[in-house]
C-alpha positions in Angstrom: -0.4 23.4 4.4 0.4 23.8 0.6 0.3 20.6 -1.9 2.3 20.6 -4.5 0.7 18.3 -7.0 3.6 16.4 -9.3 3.4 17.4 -12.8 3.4 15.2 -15.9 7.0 15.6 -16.5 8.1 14.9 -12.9 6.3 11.7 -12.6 8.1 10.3 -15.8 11.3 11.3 -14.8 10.8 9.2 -11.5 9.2 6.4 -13.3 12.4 6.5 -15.7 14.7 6.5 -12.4 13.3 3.4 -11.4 13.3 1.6 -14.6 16.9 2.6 -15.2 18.0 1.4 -11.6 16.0 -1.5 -11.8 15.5 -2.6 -15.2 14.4 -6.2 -13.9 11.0 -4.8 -12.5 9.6 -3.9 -16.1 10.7 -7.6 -17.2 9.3 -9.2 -14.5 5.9 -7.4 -15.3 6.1 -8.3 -18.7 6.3 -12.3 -18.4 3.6 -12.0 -15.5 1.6 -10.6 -18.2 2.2 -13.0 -20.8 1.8 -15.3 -18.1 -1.8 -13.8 -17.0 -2.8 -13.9 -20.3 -1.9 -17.5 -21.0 -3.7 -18.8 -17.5 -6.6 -16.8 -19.0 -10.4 -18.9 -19.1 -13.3 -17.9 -19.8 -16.2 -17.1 -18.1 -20.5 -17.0 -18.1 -20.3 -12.8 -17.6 -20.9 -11.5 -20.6 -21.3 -7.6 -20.4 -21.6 -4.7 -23.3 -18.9 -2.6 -23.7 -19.3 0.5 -22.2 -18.4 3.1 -25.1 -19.3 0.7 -27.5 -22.5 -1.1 -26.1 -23.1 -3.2 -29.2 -19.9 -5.2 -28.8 -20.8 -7.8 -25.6 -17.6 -8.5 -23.9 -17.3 -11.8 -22.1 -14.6 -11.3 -19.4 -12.0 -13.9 -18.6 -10.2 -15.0 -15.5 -6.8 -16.0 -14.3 -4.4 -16.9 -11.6 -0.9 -17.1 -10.7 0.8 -18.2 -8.1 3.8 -16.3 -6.0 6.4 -18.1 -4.0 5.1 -17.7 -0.9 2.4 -19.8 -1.9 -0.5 -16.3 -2.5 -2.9 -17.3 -5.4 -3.8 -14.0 -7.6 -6.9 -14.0 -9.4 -7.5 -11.3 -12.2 -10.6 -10.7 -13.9 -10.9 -9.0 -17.0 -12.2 -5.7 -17.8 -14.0 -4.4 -21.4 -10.4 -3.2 -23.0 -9.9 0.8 -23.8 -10.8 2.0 -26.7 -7.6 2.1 -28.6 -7.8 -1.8 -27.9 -11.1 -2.0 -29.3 -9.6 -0.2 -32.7 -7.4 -3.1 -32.7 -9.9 -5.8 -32.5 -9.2 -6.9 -28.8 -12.3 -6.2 -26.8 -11.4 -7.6 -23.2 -7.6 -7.1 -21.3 -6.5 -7.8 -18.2 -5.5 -4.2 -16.0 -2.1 -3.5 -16.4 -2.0 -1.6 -13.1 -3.8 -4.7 -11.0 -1.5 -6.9 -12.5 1.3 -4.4 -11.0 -0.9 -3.4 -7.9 -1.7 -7.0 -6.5 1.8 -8.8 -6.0 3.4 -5.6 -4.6 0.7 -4.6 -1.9 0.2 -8.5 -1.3 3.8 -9.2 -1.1 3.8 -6.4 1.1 1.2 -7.8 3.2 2.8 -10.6 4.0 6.2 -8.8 5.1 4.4 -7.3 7.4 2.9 -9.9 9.0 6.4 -11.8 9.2 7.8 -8.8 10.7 4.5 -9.0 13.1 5.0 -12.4 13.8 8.9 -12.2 14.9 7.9 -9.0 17.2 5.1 -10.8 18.9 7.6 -13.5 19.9 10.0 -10.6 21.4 7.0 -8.8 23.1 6.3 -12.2 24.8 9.6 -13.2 25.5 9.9 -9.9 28.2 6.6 -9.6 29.4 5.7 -6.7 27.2 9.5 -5.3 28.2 7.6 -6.2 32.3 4.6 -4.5 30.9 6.4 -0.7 30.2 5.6 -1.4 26.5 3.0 -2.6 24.2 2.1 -3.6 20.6 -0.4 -1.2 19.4 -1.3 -2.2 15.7 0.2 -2.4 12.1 -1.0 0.4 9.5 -0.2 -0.7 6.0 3.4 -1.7 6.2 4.2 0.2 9.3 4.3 -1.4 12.6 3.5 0.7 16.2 4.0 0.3 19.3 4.1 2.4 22.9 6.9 2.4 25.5 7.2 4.0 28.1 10.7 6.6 27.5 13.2 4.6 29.5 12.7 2.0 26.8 12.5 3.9 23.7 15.9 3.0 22.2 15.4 -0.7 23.4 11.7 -1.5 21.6 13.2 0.7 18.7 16.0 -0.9 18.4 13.9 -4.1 18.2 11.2 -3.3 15.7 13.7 -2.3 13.3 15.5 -5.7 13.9 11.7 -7.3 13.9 11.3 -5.5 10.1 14.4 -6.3 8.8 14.5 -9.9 9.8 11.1 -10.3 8.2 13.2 -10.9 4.7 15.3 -13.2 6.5 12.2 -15.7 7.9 10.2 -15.4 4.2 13.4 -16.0 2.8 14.1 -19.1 4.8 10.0 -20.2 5.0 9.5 -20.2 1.4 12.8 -21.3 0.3 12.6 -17.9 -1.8 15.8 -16.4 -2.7 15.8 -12.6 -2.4 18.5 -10.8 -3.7 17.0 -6.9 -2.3 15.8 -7.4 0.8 13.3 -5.2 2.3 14.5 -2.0 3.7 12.8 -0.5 6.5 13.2 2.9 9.2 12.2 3.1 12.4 11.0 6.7 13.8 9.4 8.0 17.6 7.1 10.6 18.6 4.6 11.3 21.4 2.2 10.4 18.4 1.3 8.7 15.6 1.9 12.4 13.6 5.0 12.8 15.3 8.0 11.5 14.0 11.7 11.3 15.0 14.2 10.0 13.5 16.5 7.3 15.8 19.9 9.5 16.1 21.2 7.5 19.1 24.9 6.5 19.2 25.2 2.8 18.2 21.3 2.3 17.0 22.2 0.6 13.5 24.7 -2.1 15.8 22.5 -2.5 18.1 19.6 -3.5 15.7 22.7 -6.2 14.2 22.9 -7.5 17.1 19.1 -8.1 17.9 18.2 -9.2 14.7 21.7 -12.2 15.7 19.4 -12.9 18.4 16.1 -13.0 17.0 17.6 -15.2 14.5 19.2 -17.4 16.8 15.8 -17.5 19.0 13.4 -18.4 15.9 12.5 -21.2 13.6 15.1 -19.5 10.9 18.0 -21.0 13.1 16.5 -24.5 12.9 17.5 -27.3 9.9 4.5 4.9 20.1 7.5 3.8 18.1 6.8 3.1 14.4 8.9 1.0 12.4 8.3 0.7 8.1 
């Protein structure tokens, strides 16, 4: 098949989408960096910089800490050139410091998404053993059933995904204003992928994701879903 490779001017625009529709991202960024840089210490590794090797860089460290209770550590780097110019030899990566809370955060949705659908697989006996967890890929959950129960384990690994907001809203105390959006698609394999068209799917999935709710800590004081 054909790639079509983005051009220059593409990737801006999207990159200018996003910070227009969600102008809190590039301020969030911006005090996690100032942030980063205040936690910073130093450390023992001393390195030469490698376009300027008679500079020796000695590379800091830092940490912060997110609400679910994930410690980030970020270690510095000999800084670009055009930071060298400007007397700063050592920086922190502006795309790790980006990088590590999203695909981390990420991380742990899916395991609380995981976590609620291992409960439901459980609960019925693997749906009386017609349907099975298979594995997560990135933050996309699997699973096979046989075809009676397609719409049924759909139905509830979309409810699984979306409640995963709801539990690490309510486990970590951590208000979340956009939850996490998910979609949940079918095939006879992994490369095959149908979108859920049934009548009634998105009420259904309100429904379970009532009664996972109810059935969880949260009420207390091949189907792919991601």
């Amino acid at each position: 098949f054909p790639v079509t490779i983005p051009v220059l001017e593409e990737v801006q625009a999207l990159a200018d989408a996003e910070d227009a529709r969600y102008p809190e991202i590039a301020a969030y960024f911006e005090e996690r960096t100032k942030e980063i840089a205040k936690n910073r210490r130093p450390t023992s590794r001393v390195v030469p910089h490698p376009q300027f090797p008679h500079i020796m860089c000695q590379l800091g460290v830092s940490t912060v800490t997110t609400p679910d209770g994930k410690r980030y550590t970020y270690v510095e780097s000999p800084a670009p050139d055009y930071q060298v110019k400007r007397g700063v030899f050592t920086s922190f990566s502006p795309t790790e410091i980006k990088n590590y809370e999203v695909q981390g955060g990420g991380g742990e949705w899916m395991k609380a998404a995981m976590w609620l659908a291992v409960r439901e697989f459980y609960r019925t006996g693997n749906y009386n053993g017609l349907a099975l967890l298979v594995n997560t890929v990135h933050d996309a959950m699997y699973a096979d059933a046989a075809e009676g129960l397609r719409l049924e384990v759909g139905v509830m690994l979309q409810a699984c995904m979306e409640a995963a907001s709801d539990f690490m809203e309510w486990h970590f105390d951590w208000p979340l204003p956009l939850p996490v959006p998910t979609d949940t698609v079918y095939g006879a394999n992994m490369g095959e992928e149908t979108k859920y068209q049934d009548p009634g799917f998105k009420a259904l999935v309100r429904e379970a994701r009532a009664a996972i709710r109810q059935r969880s800590p949260l009420n207390s004081n091949h189907i792919n879903a991601g």
